[in-house]
C-alpha positions in Angstrom: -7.2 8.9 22.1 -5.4 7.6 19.1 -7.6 10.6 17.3 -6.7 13.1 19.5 -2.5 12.5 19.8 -3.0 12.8 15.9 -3.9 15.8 15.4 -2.6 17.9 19.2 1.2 16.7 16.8 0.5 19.3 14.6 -0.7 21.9 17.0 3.3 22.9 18.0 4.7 23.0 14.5 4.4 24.4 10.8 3.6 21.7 9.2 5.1 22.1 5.4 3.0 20.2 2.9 5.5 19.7 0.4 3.8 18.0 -2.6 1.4 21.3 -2.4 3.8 23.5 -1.7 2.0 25.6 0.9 2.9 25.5 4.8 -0.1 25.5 7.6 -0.1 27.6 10.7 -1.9 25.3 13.5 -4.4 27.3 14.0 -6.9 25.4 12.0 -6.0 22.5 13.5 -6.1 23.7 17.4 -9.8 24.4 15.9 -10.2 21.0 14.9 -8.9 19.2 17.8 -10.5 22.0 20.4 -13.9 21.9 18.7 -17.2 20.3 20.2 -17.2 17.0 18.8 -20.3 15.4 18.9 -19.1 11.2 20.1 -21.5 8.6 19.3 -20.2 4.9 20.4 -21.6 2.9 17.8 -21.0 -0.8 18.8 -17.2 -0.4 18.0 -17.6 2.1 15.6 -17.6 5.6 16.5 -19.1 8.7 15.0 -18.2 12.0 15.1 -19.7 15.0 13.8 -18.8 18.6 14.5 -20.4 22.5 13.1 -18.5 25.5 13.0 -21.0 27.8 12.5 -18.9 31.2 12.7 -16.2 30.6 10.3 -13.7 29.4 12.6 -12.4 26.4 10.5 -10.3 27.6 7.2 -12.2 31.0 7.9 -15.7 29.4 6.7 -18.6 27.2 8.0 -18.4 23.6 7.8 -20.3 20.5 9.1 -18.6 17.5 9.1 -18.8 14.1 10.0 -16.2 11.3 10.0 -17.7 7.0 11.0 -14.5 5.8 12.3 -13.9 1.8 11.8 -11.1 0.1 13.7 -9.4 -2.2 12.2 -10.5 -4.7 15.1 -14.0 -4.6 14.8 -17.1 -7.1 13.7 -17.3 -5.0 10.6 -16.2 -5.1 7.0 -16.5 -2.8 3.7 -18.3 -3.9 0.6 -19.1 -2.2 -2.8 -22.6 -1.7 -4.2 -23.8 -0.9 -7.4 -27.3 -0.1 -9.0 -28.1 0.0 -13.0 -30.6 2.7 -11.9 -29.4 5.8 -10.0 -30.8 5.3 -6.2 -29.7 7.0 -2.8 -27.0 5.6 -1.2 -29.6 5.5 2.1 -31.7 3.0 -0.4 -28.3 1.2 -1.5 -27.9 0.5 2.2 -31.0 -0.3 3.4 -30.9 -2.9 0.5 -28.0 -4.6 1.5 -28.9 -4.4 5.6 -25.9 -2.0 5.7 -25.2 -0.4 9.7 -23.4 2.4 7.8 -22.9 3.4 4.2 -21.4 6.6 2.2 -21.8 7.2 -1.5 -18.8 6.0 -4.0 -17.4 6.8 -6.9 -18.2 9.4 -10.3 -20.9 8.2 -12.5 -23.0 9.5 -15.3 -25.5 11.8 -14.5 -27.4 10.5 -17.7 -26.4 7.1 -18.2 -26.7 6.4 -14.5 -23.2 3.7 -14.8 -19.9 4.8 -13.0 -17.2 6.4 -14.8 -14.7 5.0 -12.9 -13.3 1.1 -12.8 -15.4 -0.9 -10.3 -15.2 -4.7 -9.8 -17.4 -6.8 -7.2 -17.2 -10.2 -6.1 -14.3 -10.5 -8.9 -16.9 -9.5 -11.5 -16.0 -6.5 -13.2 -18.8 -3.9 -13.4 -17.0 -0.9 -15.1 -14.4 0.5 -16.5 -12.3 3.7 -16.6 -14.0 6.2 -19.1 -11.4 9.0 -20.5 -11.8 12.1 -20.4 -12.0 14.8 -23.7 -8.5 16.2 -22.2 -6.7 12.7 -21.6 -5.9 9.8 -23.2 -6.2 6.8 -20.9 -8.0 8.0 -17.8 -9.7 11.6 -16.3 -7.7 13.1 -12.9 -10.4 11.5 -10.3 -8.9 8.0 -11.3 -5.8 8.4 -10.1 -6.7 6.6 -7.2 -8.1 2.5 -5.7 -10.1 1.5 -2.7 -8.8 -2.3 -2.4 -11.2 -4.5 0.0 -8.6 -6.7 1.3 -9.2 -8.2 4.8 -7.5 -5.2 5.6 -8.5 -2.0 3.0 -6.1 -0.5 1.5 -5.7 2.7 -1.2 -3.5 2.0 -3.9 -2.2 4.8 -6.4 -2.7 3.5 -9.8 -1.0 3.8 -13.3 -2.1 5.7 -16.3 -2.7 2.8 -18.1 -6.7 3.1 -19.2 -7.4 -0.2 -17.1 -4.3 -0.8 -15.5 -6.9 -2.2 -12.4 -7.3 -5.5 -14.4 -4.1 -6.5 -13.1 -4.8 -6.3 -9.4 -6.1 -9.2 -8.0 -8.5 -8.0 -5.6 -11.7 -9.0 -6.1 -13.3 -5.8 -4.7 -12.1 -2.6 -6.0 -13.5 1.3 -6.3 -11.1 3.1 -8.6 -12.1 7.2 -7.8 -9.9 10.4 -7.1 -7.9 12.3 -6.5 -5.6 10.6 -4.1 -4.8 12.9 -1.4 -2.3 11.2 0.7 -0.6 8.8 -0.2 2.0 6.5 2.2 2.1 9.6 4.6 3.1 11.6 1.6 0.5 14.5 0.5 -0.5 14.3 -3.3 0.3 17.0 -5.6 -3.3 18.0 -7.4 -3.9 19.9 -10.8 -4.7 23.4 -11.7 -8.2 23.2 -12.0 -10.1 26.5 -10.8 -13.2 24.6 -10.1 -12.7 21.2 -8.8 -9.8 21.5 -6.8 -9.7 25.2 -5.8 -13.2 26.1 -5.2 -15.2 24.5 -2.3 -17.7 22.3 -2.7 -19.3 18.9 -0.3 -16.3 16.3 -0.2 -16.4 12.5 0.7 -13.3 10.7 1.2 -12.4 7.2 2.9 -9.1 7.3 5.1 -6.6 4.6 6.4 -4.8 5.3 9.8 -2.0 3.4 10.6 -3.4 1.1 12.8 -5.7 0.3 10.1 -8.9 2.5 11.1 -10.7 3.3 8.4 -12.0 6.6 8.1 -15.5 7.8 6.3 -15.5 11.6 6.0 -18.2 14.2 4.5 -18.5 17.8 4.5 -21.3 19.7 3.8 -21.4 22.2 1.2 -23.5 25.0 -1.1 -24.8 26.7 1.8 -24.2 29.1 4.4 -24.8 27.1 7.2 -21.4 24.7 5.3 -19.4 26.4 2.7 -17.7 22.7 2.1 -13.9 22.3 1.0 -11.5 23.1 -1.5 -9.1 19.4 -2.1 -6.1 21.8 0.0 -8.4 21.9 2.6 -9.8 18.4 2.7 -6.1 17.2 2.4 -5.3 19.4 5.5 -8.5 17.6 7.8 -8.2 14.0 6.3 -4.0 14.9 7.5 -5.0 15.9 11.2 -7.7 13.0 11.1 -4.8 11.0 11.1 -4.8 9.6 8.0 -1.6 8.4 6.0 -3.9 7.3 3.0 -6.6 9.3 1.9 -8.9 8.8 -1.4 -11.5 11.7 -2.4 -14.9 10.0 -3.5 -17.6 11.6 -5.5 -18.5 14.9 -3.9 -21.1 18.1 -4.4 -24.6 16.8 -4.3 -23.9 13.4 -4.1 -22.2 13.3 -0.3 -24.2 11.2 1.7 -23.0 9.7 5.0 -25.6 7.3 6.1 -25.8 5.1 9.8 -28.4 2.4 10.3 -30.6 3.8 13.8 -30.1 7.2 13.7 -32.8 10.0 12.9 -33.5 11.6 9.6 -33.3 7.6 8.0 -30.1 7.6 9.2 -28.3 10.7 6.9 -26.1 12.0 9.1 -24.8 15.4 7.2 -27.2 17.9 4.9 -27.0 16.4 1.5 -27.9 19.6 -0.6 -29.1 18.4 -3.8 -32.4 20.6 -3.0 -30.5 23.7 -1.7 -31.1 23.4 1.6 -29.2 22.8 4.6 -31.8 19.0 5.9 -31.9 16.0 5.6 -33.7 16.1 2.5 -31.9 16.8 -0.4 -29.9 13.1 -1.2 -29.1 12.9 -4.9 -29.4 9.6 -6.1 -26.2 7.8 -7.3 -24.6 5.0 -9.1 -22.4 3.3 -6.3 -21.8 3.0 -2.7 -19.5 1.9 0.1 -21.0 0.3 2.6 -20.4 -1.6 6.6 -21.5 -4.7 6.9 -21.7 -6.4 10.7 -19.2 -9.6 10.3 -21.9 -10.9 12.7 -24.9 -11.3 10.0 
């Protein structure tokens, strides 16, 4: 319900996105709210997944999927990392994860994340500048704090301004979409923020659900997102935080039990829209029952 009353606010108004400077019509978002959700109850998590299949959401096709976490249940997040690029279904299975979704940016070559990362208080990476900048690149603008209650925190533009936070879990990544309610003003780039492509986020409502979200993209069947538009769905998810994760081939939304191994959208690292085309990657977020 809390889902629903979310998103049917925005169906009466224009709702003026001022940090992006654009206003919305609700017609998107009567698609979103209106649309044939698949529900799966997932012992107090839920899962939702949804296609629009003839370019009725932002004129396009799109699967998505969001694992919704409330902030009451027997679950908690936790980081995982691996010197040697594996799929995040691997990562999880690994760590006896019931759901997982791939992290932050890493090196394609080296295989280590390019973005800070500390676990258990130990501090795995740091921030890795860009050729353009002189402390940190635009996707680490943005912290995934593993409290006992999550939270996204903006950061500075110090280099490794997350050595001062005391968390002992943290997953430094980017952009930050929304921010306190407030929607984050992204860069000019023509290809990372304006053209679409598979997204992964996490979201915070504010009742403290947490939210993992993918899109599919590269392919007809899901043309993904541009940032506008995932800023736009994470918005009438609910969200008043939002933090975009590493996207493109590496999306990956993974839940323990289900069919396919348990990858939930079409990861298309092979150019297909299956199950069959995960990329493998440097770091994960995964559930873990409180239970075990």
């Amino acid at each position: 319900m809390f889902f629903l009353r979310n998103i049917i606010q925005t169906l009466f108004t224009v709702v003026q996105f001022v940090g992006g400077g654009y206003a919305v019509a609700p017609s998107d978002s009567l698609t979103l709210v209106s649309a044939p959700w698949q529900v799966d109850t997932l012992d107090g998590m839920v899962l939702k997944t949804v296609h629009f299949s003839h370019q009725e959401y932002f004129q396009s096709n799109q699967y998505m999927a969001v694992l919704e976490i409330p902030a009451g249940a027997d679950y908690g997040l936790s980081f995982a990392y691996e010197p040697q690029r594996t799929p995040t279904t691997t990562i999880a299975q690994r760590h006896h994860a019931v759901a997982a979704i791939n992290g932050s940016f890493f090196d394609m070559d080296k295989h280590n994340p390019i973005c800070f990362l500390r676990i258990d208080g130990k501090e795995v990476s740091e921030n890795v500048a860009g050729k353009d900048t002189l402390h940190r690149k635009y996707y680490q603008y943005g912290t995934l704090a593993l409290t006992p209650r999550p939270c996204i925190v903006h950061t500075d533009s110090l280099r490794n301004w997350e050595r001062c936070l005391s968390y002992p879990d943290i997953m430094t990544a980017g952009p930050l979409l929304i921010y306190h309610d407030s929607v984050q003003a992204m860069r000019d780039d023509l290809s990372f923020v304006y053209k679409r492509h598979n997204r992964s986020a996490v979201g915070i409502r504010p009742d403290g659900t947490v939210l993992l979200f993918v899109v599919d993209g590269r392919t007809k069947e899901s043309e993904g997102m541009s940032l506008d538009e995932l800023i736009k769905t994470m918005k009438w998810l609910g969200c008043c935080d939002a933090l975009n994760l590493d996207g493109g081939g590496s999306t990956t939304l993974y839940v323990q039990g289900l069919p396919h191994n348990g990858v939930v959208n079409h990861p298309s690292d092979n150019g297909n829209f299956d199950r069959k085309g995960e990329r493998a990657v440097s770091n994960a977020i995964l559930v873990l029952s409180k239970k075990d």
